[in-house]
C-alpha positions, -999 to 999 in steps of 0.1 A, spaced: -501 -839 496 -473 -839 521 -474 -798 539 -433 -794 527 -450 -803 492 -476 -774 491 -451 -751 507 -430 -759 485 -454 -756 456 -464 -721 470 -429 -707 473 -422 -720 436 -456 -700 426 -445 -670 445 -410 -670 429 -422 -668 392 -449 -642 396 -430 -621 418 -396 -622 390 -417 -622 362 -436 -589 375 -402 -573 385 -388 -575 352 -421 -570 329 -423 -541 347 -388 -526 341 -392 -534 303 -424 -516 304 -410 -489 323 -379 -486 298 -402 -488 268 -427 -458 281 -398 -441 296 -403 -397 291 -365 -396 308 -333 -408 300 -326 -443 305 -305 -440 332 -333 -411 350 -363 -436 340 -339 -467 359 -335 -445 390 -374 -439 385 -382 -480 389 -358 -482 420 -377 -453 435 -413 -467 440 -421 -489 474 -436 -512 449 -406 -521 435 -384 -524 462 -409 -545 486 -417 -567 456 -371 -575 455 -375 -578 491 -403 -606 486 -386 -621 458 -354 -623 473 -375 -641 508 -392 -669 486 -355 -674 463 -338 -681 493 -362 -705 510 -358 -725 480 -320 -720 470 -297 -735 498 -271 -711 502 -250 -704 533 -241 -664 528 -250 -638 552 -276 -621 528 -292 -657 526 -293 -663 561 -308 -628 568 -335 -632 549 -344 -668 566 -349 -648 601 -384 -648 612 -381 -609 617 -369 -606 585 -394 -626 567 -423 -612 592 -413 -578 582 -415 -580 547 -447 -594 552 -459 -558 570 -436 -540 539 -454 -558 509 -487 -557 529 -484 -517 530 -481 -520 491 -512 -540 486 -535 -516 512 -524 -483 498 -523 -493 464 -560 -501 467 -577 -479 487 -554 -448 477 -538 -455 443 -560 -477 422 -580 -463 393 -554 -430 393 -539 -440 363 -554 -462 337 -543 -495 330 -540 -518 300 -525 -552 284 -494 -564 300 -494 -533 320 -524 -540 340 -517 -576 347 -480 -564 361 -499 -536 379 -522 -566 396 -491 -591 403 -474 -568 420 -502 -546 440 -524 -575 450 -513 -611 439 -477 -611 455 -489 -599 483 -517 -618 492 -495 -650 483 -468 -641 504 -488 -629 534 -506 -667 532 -474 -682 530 -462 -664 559 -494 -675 577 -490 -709 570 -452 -722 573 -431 -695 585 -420 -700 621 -433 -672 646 -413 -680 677 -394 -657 681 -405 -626 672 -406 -593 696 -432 -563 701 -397 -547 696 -393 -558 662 -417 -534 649 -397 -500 657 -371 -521 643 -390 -530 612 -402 -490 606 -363 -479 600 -367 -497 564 -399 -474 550 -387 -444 572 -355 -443 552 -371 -445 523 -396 -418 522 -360 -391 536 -339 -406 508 -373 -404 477 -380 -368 493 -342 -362 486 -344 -377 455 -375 -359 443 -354 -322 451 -328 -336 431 -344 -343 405 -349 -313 373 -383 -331 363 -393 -329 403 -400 -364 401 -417 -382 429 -431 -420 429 -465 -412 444 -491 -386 446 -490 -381 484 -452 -379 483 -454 -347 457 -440 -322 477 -428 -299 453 -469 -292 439 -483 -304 477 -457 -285 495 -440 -305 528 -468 -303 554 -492 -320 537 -466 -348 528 -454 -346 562 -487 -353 572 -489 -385 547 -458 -394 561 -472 -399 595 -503 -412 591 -480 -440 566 -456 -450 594 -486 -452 617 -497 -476 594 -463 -494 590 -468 -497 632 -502 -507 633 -496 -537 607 -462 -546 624 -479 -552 660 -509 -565 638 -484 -591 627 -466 -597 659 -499 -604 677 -509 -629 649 -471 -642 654 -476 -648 696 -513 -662 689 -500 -687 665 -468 -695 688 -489 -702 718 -517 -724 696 -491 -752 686 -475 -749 723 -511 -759 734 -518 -782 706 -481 -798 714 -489 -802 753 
């Protein structure tokens, strides 16, 4: 099989999991909702998950749709496309080795809980690996890259005081029963691990880049 074929067999894998896990989950959400609909919405858009799995769907839709825009051609960068590879990789190593087994999971839920924790990721990181173009990234990308997941724990912080319920995606991130240094101190040892997977991925990146220089000469 040609290697545009598999890729292109990949990408098409990648793209029905990832949607079909995306919206599964905001019907199951909706249906176990203990909020209001439009609270229990707000909710879904508030969890990393969520939000790096739209990032990776959006990646793998635009590979395979042509389209010319400006969100389409951002999300063809190699620093784009590197970086959600670091985001959806975060997902996948706290979900297992902090998060799994906190809450019990059944039917539909569980296989959701697996597409989106552990399939996606592992798909898209071996996509990445394989036919993504590493070039041109920088060891300067990755401060760059941390601005995303640094926003995002200020604005679900913000969020979380806003809320009347107190509501906040993830355990580590309760500040209102944890208090704000021990979530300060998750938050650092989290974007120290956003860093350490960014460089991770850069150095992969350069390694790769100077292998098919060689292989070319």
């Amino acid at each position: 099989m040609h290697i545009s074929s598999r890729k292109k067999i990949l990408l098409f894998i990648i793209t029905i999991l990832v949607w079909f896990s995306l919206i599964a989950q905001f019907v199951l959400i909706i249906q176990n909702r203990v909020a209001s609909i439009p609270e229990t919405i707000l909710r879904y858009f508030c969890y990393f998950t969520i939000l790096s799995n739209i990032l990776v769907a959006l990646t793998v839709t635009y590979q395979l749709i042509p389209a010319h825009h400006k969100m389409a051609i951002h999300f063809r960068k190699q620093s784009s496309m590197a970086a959600v590879a670091v985001y959806i990789m975060v997902v996948c190593i706290v979900y297992n080795f902090v998060l799994r087994g906190l809450v019990e999971m059944k039917g539909l839920q569980s296989l959701v809980d697996e597409l989106l924790h552990v399939v996606t990721p592992l798909l898209y990181c071996t996509f990445w690996l394989l036919y993504i173009p590493k070039d041109k990234l920088h060891w300067k990308n990755a401060f760059a890259w941390i601005l995303y997941p640094l926003t995002y724990l200020l604005v679900v912080l913000g969020v979380g005081e806003a809320f009347a319920s107190r509501f906040y995606p993830y355990p580590f991130l309760d500040a209102y029963n944890h208090g704000y240094p021990k979530v300060g101190v998750a938050t650092v040892v989290i974007l120290f691990l956003f860093l350490v997977l960014s460089f991770t991925i850069i150095a992969l990146a350069k390694y790769f880049s100077r292998k098919k220089i060689k292989k070319a000469n």
